[in-house]
VMD Tcl script that builds the backbone (N, CA, C; Angstrom):
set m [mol new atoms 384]
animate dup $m
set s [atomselect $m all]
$s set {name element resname resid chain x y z} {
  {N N UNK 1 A -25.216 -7.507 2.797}
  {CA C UNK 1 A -24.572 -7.726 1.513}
  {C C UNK 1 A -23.339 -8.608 1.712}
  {N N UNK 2 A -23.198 -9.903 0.659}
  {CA C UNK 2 A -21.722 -10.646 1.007}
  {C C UNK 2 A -20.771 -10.200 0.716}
  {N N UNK 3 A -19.595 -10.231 1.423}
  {CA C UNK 3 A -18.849 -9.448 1.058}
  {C C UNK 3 A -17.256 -10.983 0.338}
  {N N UNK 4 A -16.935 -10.507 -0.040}
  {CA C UNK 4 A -15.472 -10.981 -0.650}
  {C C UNK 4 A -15.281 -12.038 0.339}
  {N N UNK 5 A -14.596 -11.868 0.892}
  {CA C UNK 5 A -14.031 -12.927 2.242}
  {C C UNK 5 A -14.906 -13.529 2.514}
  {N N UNK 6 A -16.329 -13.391 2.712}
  {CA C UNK 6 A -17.582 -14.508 2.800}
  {C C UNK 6 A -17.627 -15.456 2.455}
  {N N UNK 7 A -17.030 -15.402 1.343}
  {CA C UNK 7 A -17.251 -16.819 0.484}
  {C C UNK 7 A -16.008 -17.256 0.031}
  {N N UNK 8 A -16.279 -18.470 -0.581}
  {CA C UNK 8 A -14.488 -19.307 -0.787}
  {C C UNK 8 A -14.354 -19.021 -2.598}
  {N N UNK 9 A -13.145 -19.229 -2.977}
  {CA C UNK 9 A -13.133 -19.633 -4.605}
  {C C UNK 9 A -12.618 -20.393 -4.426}
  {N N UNK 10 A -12.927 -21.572 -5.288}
  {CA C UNK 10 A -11.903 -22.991 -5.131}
  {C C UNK 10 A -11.293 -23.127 -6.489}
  {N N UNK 11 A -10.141 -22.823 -6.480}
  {CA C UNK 11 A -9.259 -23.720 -7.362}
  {C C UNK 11 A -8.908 -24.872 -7.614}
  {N N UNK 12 A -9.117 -25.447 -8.458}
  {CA C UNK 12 A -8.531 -27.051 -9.155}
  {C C UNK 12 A -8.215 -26.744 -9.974}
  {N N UNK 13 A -6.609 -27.017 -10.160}
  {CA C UNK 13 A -5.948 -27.000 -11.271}
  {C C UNK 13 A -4.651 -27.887 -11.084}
  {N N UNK 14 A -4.204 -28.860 -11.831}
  {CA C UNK 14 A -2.406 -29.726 -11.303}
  {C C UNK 14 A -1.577 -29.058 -11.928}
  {N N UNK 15 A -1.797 -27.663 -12.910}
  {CA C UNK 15 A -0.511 -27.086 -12.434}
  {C C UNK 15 A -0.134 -26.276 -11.564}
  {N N UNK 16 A 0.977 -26.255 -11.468}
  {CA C UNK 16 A 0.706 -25.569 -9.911}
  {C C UNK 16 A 1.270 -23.975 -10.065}
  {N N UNK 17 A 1.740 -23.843 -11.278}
  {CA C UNK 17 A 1.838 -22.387 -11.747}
  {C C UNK 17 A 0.691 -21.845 -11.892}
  {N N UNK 18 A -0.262 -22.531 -12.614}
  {CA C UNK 18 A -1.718 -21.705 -12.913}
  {C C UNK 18 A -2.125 -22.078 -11.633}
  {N N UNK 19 A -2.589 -22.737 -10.877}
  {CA C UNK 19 A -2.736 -22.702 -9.471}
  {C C UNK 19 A -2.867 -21.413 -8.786}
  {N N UNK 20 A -1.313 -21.013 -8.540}
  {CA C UNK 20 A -0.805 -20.459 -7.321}
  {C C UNK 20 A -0.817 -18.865 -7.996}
  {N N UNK 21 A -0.429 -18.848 -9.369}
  {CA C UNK 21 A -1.018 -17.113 -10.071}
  {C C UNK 21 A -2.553 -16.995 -9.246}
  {N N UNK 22 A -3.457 -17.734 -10.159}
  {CA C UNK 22 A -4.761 -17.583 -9.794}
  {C C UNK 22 A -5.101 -17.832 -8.505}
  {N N UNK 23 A -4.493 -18.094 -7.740}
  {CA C UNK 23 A -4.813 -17.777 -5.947}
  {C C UNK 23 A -4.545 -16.392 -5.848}
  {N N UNK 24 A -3.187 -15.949 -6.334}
  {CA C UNK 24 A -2.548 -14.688 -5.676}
  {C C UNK 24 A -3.045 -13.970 -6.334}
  {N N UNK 25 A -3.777 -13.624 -7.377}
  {CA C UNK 25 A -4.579 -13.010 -7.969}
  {C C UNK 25 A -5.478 -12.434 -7.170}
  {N N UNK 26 A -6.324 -13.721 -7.123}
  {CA C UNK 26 A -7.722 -13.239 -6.716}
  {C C UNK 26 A -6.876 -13.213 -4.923}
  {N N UNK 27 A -6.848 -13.615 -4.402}
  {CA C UNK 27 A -6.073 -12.926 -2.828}
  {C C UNK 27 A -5.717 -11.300 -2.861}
  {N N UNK 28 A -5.340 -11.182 -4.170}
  {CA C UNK 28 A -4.760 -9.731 -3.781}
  {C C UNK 28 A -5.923 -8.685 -4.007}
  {N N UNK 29 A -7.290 -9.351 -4.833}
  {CA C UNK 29 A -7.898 -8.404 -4.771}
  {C C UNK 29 A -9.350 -8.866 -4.003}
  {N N UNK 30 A -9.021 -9.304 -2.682}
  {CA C UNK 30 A -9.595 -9.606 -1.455}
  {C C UNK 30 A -10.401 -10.483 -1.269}
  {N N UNK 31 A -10.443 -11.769 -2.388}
  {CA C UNK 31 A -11.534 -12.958 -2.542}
  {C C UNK 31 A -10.451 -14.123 -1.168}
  {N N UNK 32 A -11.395 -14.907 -1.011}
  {CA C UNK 32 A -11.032 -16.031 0.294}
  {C C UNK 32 A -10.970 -17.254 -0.966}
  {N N UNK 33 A -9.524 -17.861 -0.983}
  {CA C UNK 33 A -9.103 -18.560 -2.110}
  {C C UNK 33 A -8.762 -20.333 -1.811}
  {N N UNK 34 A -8.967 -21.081 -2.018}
  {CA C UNK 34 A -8.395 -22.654 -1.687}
  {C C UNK 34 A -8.012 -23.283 -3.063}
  {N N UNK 35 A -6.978 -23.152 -2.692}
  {CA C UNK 35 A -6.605 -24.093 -4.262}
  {C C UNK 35 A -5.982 -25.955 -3.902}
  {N N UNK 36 A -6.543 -26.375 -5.042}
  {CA C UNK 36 A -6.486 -28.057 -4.634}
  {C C UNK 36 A -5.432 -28.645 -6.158}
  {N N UNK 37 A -4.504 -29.586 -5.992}
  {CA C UNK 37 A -3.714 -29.977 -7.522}
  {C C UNK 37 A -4.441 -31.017 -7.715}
  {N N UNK 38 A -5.300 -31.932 -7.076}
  {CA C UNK 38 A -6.299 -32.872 -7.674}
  {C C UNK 38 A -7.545 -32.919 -7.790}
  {N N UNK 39 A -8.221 -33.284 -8.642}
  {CA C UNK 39 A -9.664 -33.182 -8.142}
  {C C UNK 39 A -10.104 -34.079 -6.868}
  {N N UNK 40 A -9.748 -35.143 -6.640}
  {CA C UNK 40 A -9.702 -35.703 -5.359}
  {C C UNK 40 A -10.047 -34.872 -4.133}
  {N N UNK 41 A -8.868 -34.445 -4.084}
  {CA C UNK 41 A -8.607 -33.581 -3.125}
  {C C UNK 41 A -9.613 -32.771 -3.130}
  {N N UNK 42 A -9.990 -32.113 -4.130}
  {CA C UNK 42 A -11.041 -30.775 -4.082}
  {C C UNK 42 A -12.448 -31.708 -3.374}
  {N N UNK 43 A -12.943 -32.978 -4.135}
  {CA C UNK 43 A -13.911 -33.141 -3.820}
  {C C UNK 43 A -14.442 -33.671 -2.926}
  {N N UNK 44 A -12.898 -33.922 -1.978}
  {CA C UNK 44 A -13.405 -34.712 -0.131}
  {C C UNK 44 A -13.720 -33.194 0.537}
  {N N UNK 45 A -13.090 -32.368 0.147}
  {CA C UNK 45 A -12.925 -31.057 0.743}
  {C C UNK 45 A -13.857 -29.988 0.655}
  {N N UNK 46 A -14.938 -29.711 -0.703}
  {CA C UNK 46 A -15.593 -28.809 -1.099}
  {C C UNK 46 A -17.090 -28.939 -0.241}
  {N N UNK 47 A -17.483 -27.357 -0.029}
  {CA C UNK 47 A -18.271 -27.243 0.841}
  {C C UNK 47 A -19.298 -26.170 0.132}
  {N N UNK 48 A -20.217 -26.615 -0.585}
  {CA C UNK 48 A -20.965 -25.497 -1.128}
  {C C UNK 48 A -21.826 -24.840 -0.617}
  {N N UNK 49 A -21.778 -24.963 0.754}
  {CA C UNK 49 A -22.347 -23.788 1.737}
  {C C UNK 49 A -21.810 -22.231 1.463}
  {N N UNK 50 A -20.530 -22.413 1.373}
  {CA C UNK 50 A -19.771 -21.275 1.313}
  {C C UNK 50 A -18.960 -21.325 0.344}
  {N N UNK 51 A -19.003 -21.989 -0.886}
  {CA C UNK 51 A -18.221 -21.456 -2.292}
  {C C UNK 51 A -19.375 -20.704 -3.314}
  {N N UNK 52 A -18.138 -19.758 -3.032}
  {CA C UNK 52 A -18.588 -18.528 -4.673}
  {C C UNK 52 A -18.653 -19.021 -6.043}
  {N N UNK 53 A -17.359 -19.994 -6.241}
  {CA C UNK 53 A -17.178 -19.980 -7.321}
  {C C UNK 53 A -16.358 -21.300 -7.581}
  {N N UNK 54 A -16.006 -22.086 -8.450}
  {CA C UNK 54 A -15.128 -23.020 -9.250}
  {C C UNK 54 A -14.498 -23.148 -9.947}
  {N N UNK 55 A -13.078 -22.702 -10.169}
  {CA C UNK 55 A -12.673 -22.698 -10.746}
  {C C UNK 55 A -11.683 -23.807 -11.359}
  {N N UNK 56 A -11.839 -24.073 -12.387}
  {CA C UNK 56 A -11.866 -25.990 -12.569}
  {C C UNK 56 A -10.949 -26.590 -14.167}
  {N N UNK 57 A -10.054 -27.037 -13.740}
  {CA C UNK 57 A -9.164 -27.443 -14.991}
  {C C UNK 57 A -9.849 -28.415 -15.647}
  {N N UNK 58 A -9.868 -28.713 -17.173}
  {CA C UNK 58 A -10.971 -30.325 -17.466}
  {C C UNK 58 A -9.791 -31.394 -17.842}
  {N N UNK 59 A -8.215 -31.183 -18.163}
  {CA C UNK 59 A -7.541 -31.933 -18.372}
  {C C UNK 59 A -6.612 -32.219 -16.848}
  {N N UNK 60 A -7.150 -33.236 -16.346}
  {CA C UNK 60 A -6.198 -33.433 -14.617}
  {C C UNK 60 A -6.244 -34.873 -15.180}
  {N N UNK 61 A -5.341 -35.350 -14.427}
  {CA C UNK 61 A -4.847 -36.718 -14.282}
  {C C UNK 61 A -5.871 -36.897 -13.658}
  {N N UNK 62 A -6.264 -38.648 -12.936}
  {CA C UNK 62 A -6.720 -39.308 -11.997}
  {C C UNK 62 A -7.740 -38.862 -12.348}
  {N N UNK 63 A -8.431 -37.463 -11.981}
  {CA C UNK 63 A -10.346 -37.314 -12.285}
  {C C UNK 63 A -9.967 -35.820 -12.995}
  {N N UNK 64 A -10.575 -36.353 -13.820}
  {CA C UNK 64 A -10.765 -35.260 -14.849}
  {C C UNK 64 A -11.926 -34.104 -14.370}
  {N N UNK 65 A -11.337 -32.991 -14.822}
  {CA C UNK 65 A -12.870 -31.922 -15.083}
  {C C UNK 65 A -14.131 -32.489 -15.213}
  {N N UNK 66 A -14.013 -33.117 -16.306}
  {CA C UNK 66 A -15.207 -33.759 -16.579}
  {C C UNK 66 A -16.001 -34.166 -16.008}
  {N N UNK 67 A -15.446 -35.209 -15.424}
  {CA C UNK 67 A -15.899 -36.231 -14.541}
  {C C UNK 67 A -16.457 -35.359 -12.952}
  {N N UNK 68 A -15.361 -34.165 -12.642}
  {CA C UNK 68 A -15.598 -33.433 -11.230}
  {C C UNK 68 A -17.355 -32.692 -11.510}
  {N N UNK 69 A -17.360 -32.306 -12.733}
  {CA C UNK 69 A -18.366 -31.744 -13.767}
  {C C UNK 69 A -20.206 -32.634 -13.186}
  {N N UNK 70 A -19.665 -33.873 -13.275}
  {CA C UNK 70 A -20.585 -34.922 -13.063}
  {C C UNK 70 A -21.226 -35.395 -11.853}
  {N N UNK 71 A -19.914 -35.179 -10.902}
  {CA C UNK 71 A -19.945 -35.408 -9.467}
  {C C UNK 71 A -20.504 -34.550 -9.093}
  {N N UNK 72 A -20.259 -33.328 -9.314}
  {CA C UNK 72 A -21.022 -31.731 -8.522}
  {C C UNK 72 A -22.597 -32.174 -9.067}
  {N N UNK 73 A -22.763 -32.307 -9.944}
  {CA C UNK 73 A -24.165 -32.509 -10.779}
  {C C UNK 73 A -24.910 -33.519 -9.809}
  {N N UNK 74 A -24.011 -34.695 -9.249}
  {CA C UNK 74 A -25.244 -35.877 -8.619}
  {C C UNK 74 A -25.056 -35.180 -7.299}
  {N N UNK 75 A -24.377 -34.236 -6.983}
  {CA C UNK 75 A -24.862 -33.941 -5.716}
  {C C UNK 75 A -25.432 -32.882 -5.980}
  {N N UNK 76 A -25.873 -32.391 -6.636}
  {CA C UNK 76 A -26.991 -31.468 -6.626}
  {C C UNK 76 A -26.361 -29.848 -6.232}
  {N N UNK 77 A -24.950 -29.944 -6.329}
  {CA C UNK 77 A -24.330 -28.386 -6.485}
  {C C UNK 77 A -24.416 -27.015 -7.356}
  {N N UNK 78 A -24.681 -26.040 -6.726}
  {CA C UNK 78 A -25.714 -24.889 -8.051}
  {C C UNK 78 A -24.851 -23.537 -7.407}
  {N N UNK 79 A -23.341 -24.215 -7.062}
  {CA C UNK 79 A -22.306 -22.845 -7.283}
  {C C UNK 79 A -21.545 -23.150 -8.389}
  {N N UNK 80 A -21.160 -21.778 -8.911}
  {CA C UNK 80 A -20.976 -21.390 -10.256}
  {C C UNK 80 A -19.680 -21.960 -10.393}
  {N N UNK 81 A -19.229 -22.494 -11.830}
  {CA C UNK 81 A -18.328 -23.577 -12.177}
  {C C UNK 81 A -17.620 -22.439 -13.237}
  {N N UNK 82 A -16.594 -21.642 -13.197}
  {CA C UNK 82 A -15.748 -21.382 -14.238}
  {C C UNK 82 A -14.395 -22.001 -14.892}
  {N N UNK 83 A -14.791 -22.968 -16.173}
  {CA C UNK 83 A -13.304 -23.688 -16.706}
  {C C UNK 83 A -12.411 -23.205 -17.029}
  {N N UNK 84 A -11.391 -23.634 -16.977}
  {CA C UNK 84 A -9.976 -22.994 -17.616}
  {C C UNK 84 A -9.398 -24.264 -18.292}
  {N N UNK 85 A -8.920 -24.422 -19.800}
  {CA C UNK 85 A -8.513 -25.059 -19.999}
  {C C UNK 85 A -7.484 -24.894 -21.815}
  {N N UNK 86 A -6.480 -25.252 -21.373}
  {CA C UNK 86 A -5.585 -25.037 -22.826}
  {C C UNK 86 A -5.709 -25.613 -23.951}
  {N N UNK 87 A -6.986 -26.792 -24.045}
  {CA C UNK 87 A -7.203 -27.313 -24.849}
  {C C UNK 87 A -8.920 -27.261 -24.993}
  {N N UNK 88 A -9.451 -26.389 -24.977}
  {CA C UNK 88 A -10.935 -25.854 -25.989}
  {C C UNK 88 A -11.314 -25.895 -27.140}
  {N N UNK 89 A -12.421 -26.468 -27.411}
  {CA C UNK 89 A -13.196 -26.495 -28.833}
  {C C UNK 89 A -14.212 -26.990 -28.625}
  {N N UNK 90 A -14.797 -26.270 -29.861}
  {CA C UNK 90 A -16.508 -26.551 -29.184}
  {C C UNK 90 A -16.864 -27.181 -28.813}
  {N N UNK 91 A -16.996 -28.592 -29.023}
  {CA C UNK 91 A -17.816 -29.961 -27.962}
  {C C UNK 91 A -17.351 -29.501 -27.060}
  {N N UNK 92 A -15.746 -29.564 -26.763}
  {CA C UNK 92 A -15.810 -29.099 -24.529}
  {C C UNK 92 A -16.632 -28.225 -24.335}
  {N N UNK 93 A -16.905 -26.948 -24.954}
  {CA C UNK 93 A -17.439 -25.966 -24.786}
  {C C UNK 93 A -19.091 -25.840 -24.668}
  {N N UNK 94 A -19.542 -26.662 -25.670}
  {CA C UNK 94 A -20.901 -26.821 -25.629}
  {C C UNK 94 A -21.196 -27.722 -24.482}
  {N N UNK 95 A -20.229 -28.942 -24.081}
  {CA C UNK 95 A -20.842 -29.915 -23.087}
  {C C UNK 95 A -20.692 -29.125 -21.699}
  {N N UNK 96 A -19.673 -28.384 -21.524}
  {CA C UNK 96 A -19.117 -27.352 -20.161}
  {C C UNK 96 A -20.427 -26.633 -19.980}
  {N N UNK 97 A -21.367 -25.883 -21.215}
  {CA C UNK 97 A -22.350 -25.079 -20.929}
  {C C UNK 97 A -23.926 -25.885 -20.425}
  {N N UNK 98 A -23.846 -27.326 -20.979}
  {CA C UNK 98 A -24.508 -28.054 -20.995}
  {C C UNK 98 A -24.402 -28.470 -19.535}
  {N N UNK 99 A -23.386 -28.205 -18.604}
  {CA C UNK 99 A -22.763 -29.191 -17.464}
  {C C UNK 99 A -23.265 -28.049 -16.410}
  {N N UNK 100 A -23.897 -26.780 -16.766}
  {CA C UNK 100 A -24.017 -25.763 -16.262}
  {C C UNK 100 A -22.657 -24.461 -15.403}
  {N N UNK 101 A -21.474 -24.684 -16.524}
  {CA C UNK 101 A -20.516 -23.645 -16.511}
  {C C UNK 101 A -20.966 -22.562 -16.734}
  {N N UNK 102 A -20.718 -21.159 -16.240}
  {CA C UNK 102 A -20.742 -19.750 -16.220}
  {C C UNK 102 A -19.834 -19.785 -17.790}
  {N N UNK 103 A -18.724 -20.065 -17.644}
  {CA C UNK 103 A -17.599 -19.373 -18.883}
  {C C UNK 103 A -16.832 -20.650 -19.084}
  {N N UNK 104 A -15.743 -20.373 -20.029}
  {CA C UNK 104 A -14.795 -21.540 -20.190}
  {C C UNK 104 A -13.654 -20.215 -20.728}
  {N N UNK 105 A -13.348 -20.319 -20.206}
  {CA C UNK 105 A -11.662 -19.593 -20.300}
  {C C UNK 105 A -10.297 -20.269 -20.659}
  {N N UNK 106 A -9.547 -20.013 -21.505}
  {CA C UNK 106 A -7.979 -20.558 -22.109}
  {C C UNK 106 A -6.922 -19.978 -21.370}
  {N N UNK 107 A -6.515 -20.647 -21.383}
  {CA C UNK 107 A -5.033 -20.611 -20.701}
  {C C UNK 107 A -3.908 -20.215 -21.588}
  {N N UNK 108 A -3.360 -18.921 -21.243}
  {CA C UNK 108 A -2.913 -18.466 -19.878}
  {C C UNK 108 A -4.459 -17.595 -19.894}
  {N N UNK 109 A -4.486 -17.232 -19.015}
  {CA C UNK 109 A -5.788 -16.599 -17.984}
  {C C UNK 109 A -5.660 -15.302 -18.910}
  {N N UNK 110 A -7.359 -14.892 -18.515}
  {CA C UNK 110 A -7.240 -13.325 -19.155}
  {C C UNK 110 A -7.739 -12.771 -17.573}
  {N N UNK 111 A -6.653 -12.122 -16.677}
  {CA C UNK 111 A -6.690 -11.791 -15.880}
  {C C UNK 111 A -8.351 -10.843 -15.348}
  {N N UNK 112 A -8.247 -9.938 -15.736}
  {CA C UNK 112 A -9.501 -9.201 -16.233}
  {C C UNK 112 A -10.759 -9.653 -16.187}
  {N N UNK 113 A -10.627 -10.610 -17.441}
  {CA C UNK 113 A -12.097 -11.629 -17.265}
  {C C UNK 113 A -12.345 -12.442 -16.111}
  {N N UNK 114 A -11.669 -13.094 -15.579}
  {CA C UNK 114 A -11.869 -13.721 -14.644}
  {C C UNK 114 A -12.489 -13.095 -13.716}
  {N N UNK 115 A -11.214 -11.751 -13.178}
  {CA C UNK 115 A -12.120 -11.254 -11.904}
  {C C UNK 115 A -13.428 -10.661 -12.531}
  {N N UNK 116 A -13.541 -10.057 -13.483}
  {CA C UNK 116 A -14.617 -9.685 -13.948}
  {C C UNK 116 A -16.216 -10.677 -14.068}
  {N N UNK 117 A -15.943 -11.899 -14.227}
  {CA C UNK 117 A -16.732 -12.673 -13.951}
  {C C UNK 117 A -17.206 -13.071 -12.592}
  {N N UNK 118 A -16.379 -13.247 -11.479}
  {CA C UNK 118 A -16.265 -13.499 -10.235}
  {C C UNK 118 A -17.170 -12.478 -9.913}
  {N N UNK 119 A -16.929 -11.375 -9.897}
  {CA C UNK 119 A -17.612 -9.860 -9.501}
  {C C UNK 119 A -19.000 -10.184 -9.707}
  {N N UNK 120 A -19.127 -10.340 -11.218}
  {CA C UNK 120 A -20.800 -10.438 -11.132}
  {C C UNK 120 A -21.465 -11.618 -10.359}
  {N N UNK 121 A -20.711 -12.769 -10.053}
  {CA C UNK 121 A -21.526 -13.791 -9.356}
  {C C UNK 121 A -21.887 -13.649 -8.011}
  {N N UNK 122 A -20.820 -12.667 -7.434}
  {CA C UNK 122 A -20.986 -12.044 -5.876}
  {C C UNK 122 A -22.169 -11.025 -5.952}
  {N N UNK 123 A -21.887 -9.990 -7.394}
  {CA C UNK 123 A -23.368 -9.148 -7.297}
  {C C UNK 123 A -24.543 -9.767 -7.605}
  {N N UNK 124 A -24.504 -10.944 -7.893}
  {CA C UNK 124 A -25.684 -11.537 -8.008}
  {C C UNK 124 A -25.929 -12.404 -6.488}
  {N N UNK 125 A -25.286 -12.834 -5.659}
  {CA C UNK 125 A -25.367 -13.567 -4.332}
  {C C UNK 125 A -26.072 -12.839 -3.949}
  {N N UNK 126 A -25.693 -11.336 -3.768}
  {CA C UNK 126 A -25.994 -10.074 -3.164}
  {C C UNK 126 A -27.385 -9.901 -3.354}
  {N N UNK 127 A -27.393 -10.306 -4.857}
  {CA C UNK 127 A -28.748 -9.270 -4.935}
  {C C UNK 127 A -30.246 -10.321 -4.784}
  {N N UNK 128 A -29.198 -11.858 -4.244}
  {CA C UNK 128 A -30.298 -13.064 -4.249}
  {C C UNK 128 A -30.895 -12.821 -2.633}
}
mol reanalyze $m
mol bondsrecalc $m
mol representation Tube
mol addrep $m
């Protein structure tokens, strides 16, 4: 069975308040966390051998959500993408589900949901 630390969560987010909450968050309740302030950065770096999860801002400077949205897609990535973003409405929402997102979540975070979502994607690793 995988356990927590098995797998990575990757954060992308440029602020670095929502960032560094949502690391210490999920850190404190025993997930293996990398947080990135660009998408750049995330996407020389990301290794979907071993990510759980995505957790992914759609408004970043330089490369947008969106666009990171697109990139995971031509490479053929099928770990789970959860958005966070302060500016939601349905088209983001419908195209995010369309882009194959789990959730789309607003900012500030609903602490709860999040890990609550995370949880089931590990009991589902588990039960793959």
């Amino acid at each position: 069975m995988p356990r927590r630390c098995d797998w990575i969560v990757y954060v992308v987010d440029d602020d670095d308040d929502v960032r560094d909450s949502t690391q210490e968050l999920l850190q404190c309740v025993g997930f293996e966390v990398r947080g990135f302030a660009s998408a750049r950065e995330f996407l020389q770096h990301f290794d979907p051998a071993v990510g759980l999860c995505i957790i992914l801002d759609l408004h970043m400077p330089d490369i947008s959500g969106f666009q990171v949205l697109d990139v995971l897609q031509a490479r053929g990535s099928t770990v789970p993408i959860i958005i966070f973003s302060g500016r939601s409405d349905h088209t983001t929402e419908e195209f995010a589900h369309r882009s194959g997102v789990i959730a789309v979540l607003g900012k500030p975070m609903d602490a709860d949901r999040l890990i609550d979502l995370i949880q089931g994607i590990l009991s589902a690793k588990a039960a793959a």
